[in-house]
Every structure is written in structure tokens, then in C-alpha cells.
N, C-alpha and C positions, 0 to 999 in steps of 0.2 A: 150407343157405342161410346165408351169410355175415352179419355184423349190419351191414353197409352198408347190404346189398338188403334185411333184413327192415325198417328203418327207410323206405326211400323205398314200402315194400307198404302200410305199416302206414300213414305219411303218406295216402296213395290209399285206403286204406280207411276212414280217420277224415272223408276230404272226401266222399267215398260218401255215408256216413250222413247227411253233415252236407243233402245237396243232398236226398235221401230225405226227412229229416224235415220239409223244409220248402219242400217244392216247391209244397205248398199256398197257400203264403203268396206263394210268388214266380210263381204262376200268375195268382194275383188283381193281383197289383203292375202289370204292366203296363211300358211300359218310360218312363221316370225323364224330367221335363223338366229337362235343362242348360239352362244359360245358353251365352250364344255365347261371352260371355270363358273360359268354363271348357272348350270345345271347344277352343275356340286355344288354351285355355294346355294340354291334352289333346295336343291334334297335336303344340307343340313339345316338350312332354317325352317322348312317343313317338320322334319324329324326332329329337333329340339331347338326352339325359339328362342328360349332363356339360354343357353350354351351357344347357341349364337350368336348371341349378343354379346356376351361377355369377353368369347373368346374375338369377336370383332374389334373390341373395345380396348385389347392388351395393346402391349408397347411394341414397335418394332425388335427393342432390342431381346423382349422376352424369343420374341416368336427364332430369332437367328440362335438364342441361346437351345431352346427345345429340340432345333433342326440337329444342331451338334449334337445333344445328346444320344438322338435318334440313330444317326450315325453310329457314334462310338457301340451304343448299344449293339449293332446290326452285327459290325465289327466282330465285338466280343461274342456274340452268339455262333456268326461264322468259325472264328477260332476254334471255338470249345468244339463244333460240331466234327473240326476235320480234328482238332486233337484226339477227339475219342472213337475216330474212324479209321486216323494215321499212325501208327507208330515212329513215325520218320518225323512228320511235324510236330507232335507232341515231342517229340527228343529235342529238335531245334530249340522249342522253348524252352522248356524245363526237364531235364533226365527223371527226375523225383516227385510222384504227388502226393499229400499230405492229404492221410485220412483219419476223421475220430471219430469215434462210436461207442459212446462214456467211457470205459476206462483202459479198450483200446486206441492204442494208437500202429497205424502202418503207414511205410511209407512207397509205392507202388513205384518199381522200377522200369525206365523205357524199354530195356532189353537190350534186343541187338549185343556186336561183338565186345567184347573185351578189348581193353585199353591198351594200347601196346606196352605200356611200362605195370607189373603187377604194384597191386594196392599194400605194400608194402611198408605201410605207415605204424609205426608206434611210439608213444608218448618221450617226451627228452625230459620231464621235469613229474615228481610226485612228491607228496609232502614226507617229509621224515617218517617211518613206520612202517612203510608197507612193501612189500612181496610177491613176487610172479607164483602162480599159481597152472594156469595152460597159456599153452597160445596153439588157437585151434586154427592155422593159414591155411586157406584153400589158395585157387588161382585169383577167384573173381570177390578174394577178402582174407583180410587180418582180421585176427578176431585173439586179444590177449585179456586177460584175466588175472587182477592182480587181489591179494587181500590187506586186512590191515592186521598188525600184530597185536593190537593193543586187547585183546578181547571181544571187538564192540561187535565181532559178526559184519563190518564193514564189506564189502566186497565193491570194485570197482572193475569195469568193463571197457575199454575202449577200440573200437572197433575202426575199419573203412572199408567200405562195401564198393566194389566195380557196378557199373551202371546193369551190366548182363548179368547180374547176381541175382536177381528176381526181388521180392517182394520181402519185408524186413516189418515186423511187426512185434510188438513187444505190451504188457498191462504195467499202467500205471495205477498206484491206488489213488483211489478222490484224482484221477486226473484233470480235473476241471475247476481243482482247488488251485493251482496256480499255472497258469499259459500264457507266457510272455516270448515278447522279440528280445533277440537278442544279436550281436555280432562277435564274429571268430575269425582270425586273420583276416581280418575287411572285407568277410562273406556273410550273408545275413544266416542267420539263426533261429530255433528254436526250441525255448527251455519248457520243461516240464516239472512241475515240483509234486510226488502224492504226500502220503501220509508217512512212508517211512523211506521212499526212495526217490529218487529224480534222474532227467535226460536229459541231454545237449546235444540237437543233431542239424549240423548244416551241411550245402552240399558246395565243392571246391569249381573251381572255374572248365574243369574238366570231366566234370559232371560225376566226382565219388561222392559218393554219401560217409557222414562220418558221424560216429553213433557213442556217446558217453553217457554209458549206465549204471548207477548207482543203486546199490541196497544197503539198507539201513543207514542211510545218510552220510553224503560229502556238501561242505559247506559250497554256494554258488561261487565264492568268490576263487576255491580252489578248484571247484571244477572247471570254469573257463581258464584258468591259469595251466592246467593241465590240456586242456583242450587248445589253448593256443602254443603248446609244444610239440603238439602233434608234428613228427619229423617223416618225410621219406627216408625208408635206410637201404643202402645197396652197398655198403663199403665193405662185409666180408670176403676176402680173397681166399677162405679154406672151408672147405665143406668137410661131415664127418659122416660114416655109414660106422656100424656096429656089427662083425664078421660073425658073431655066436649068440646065439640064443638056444637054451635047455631042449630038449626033445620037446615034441610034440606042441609046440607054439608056434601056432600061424600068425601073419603079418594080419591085423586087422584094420586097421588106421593108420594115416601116413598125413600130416600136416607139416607142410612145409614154406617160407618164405623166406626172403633175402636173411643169413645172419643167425635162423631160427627153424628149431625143428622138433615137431615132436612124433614119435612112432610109438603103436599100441601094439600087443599080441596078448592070443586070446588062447586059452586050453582050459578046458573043463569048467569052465562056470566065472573064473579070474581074469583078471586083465593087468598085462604088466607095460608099465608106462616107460619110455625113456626119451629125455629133451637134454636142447642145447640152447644156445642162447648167448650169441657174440656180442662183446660190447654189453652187457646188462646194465640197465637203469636199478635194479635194485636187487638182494639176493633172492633167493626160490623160499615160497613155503618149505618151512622141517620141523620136523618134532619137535617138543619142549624137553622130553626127557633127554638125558644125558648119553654124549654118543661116544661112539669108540672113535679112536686114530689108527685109522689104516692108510696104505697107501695105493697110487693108482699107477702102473707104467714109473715107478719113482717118485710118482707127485703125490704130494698129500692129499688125505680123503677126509671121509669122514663117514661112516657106516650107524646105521641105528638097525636093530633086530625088528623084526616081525613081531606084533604083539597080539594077531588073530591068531584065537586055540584052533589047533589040528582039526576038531570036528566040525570048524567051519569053514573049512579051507577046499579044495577039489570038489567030491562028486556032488557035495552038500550045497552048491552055490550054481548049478548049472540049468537053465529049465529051456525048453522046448517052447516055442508058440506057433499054431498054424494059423496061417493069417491069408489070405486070396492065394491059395495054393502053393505058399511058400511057406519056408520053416525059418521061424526065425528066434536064435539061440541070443539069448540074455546073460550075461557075466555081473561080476560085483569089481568095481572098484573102489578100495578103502583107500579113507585119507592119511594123509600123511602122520597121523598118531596112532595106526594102528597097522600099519603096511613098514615093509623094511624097505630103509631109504641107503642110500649113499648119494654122494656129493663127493665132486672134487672140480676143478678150474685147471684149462691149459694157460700158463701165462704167456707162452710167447703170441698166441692171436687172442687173449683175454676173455675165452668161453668156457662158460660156466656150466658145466654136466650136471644132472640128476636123474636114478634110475630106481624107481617106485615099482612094490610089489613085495607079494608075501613068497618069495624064495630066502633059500638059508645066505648064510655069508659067504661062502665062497663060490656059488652062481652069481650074487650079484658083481663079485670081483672076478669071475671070468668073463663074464657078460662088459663089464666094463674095460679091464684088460685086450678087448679085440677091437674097440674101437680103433677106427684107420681115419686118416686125414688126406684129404687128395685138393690137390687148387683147381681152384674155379677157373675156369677159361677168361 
């Protein structure tokens, strides 16, 4: 026998004895009450020696900091769990959540009712050049449209969406080329910059969402400049309806808000637009060619001709679509260089008219001539 093996025999026979002499004593013993923390602390040093050790060996101050986090964690998981089970608690926290998915972006609304005051916001300040183009107001949002005059194809969007609007989503190019924080009336913020447009969108202490978007580029420094003029406006005290329109045109659109109004009707393939616009921050898109001087009820206008040929005007512009059992009829609306426009301004409540469409001169001057003015309550 080798002195390795007589050392591990000799081991085994000294524990022999040891359990012989004293099995009396460990017969009567019975078996031991632990404690439960000493069971756990039993299993994880069974289960990982090395990790119990080390985790034994930390500092008190690690172990209270780990405990908090644990917490916080537990916290946040609860939140998010009843956020995306509750409509009502997800509102308390945030009315608006923030989603991207490469070059979309959406921003997911709580729902629920409408604000008691409509979102009625539109900008107090734009840079020299540019132009109203629509403003498409629902109840539960503004939504105006201005361009720029200079050529560049500019177009700028500023919107405010009620919380009960639904969902608001829009493509940015390369949108992952620039996402930064930002702040706007001492609300935080969120800028997007692509390749040839950008967004500014934060949400107000009343939970609107508010949406500035740009194509083909507005500098940053003018777009929050613009974006922190965004004004409530409720100060018109005279509303306008328009008593005549030509045969056979139906109401098909009706966008309205504090101040601002735009109505569409539709006959045979065409759509003829007419807006108002109290108080305007800047004049409407118009043709570049040269207009005529007419007048409107005494006030001066301003009229520009039709410039779409006859064979593309009525039956030639109107198509059919059947689509889940419905029929649904598609028109053309031509821009303002190729549609006959008039313009004219009430001065005594400072609203600015225009009425877009390929009729002759004197429907758009009866058409406008019936316009009636009644006060707002």
C-alpha cells in the first residue's frame, strides 16, 4: 500500500470510530431545528459556492443599494403592466406614447372624451414668405397648412390633436439620422430631423399633442420659434355660411374651428373649395399670373380665370371605386395655378375669403356675393 492510500484508509477509519463512539449521543439528538434563512443561505451555497462567497463578502452599502433597485424595478413593471391593461391609468400618466419603427414614427393616443375647450391652436409668428394653404379643423384637431412663396417647394404643417383623436402617425426620411430632446413653452419635446424634412412634437399640460411638420426643410431654430407661438384663438365674434352654390353640388367637407372655416362640394369628378380665415397670420396661396379687379358686396376682390381645358373638366375627372360594399366616388382638386380663384377681405372683422375651382367668373361672384355673416353667441 502506497502512503497516499494508507492516509485516505486511515482518514475512513478514524471517522469510523468517531461515528461508533458516539452514535449514542446522535441517536438521542434527533434531527436539528434550522431556521429558514439558514436553509436558503444552505441551498445557495450548495447550489453555487463561488457566488456565495462573493455575494457574502459585498458591502453592506452595495446590498441596500441592489434592494432599491429591485424595488424601483418591480414598481416600473407594475406600471407598465396596468398601463397597457388600463386606459384610465395610462391617461394619468402620459395621454401620448411614443413609437418608432425606422422611418415611422406614431404617437398612440389615451382616448377617452374630448377636452371641453376644442384644440383650437394655430401659430402667432412665421417667417417672411409664406402662405395658408388649408386648414383642415375637425372637433378633436387643428390641422393648418401653410407653404413657402419662394419656389423651394417648402411646405409647413402645424397641427394640435385632442387626447380622443386617436393615433397620429407620420414617415420621416433617415429618421434615426437626427432624434433629439427638446423643449417648447416649458413642455418637453421631441425633434426629428430626415433627409429633407423634420418634426416637433410635444404634448401641453392638458394632455394635446402638438405636431410641426416640415417638407423640404424649415431651419430648427425657426421651427421652435414658430412652435413656441403656437396661440389658442377663440376671439372671432362673427361666423360666415355661403347661401348659393351652382346646381348639382353637394356639401362634401366641412372643417371648422374657432375664427376658421373651410367647405368642399363635389359634382361630377371636381371639387370646389371655399375658406375663411379671421384674423390671418399671413395671406392664402394665389396664382402668380396676373388677376383681374373685381369686386365682392362693394369690396374689392380679386379674380383669376380657370386655366384647366374643357376636356378635363366634368365627366372626364370622375371614377367609381367599389371597395367592402361601398361605392366610393374620387374627384380632382387643382391647385391654385390651374383652378379659378377669387379673394377678397371683410375689413370691419379682418377675414380673409377664398374660393377655389374650375367654374366661370360670374358663379364664383355669385357664389361669393351670398355669403351671410351672423354673431356667434
Amino acid at each position: 500500500m502506497d502512503e497516499r492510500t494508507f492516509d485516505i484508509q486511515l482518514r475512513l477509519a478514524l471517522m469510523d470510530a468517531n461515528l461508533e463512539r458516539f452514535r449514542e449521543a446522535l441517536d438521542r439528538a434527533g434531527e436539528p431545528a434550522f431556521s429558514a434563512r439558514y436553509l436558503r443561505q444552505r441551498m445557495r451555497l450548495l447550489a453555487d459556492p463561488l457566488g456565495w462567497a462573493r455575494k457574502a463578502a459585498r458591502p453592506l452599502w452595495k446590498k441596500a443599494l441592489q434592494s432599491a433597485a429591485c424595488v424601483l424595478l418591480a414598481c416600473t413593471l407594475t406600471l407598465g403592466a396596468l398601463m397597457a391593461a388600463s386606459p384610465t391609468v395610462r391617461a394619468a400618466v402620459l395621454n401620448w406614447l411614443r413609437e418608432i419603427s425606422g422611418s415611422e414614427v406614431t404617437y398612440h393616443a389615451s382616448g377617452g372624451d374630448a377636452l371641453e375647450t376644442p384644440p383650437s391652436w394655430r401659430p402667432a409668428w412665421l417667417p417672411e414668405g409664406w402662405a395658408m394653404a388649408d386648414n383642415r379643423a375637425r372637433q378633436a384637431r387643428s390641422w393648418w397648412t401653410f407653404v413657402a412663396k419662394d419656389g423651394t417647394k417648402r411646405r409647413l404643417t402645424c397641427a394640435c390633436f385632442d387626447p380622443s383623436q386617436g393615433d397620429i402617425g407620420t414617415r420621416i426620411n433617415d429618421a434615426g439620422r437626427v432624434r433629439a430632446d427638446a423643449a417648447v413653452q416649458g413642455y418637453a419635446a421631441d425633434y426629428y430631423e430626415g433627409e429633407s424634412d423634420s418634426l416637433l412634437v410635444w404634448e401641453d399640460g392638458d394632455g394635446r399633442l402638438f405636431w410641426l411638420k416640415t417638407g423640404w426643410w424649415v431651419d430648427r431654430p425657426e421651427l421652435e420659434r414658430i412652435a413656441e407661438s403656437m396661440t389658442f384663438y377663440d376671439q372671432a365674434q362673427t361666423a360666415y355660411e355661403m347661401t348659393w352654390v351652382p346646381e348639382g353640388y353637394e356639401e362634401l367637407d366641412r372643417f371648422e374651428t374657432n375664427g376658421a372655416v373651410q367647405l368642399e362640394w363635389y359634382r361630377e369628378g371636381e371639387i370646389l373649395t371655399w375658406q375663411y380665415v379671421t384674423d390671418p397670420l399671413c395671406p392664402w396661396e394665389l396664382p402668380e399670373r396676373e388677376p383681374e379687379a373685381v369686386t365682392v358686396n362693394g369690396l374689392p376682390a380679386q379674380y383669376w380665370g380657370s386655366q384647366v381645358p374643357e376636356d378635363e373638366t366634368a365627366d372626364g375627372n370622375e371614377n367609381d371605386y367599389e371597395m367592402g360594399g361601398a361605392t366610393i366616388t374620387v374627384g380632382t382638386i387643382y391647385g391654385t395655378e390651374e383652378s379659378g380663384v377669387l379673394t377678397w377681405t371683410d375689413p370691419e372683422t379682418n377675414t380673409a375669403f377664398r374660393l377655389t375651382g374650375n367654374l366661370g367668373r360670374e358663379d364664383l361672384l355669385r357664389m361669393a356675393e351670398s355669403v351671410t355673416a351672423k354673431e356667434i353667441p
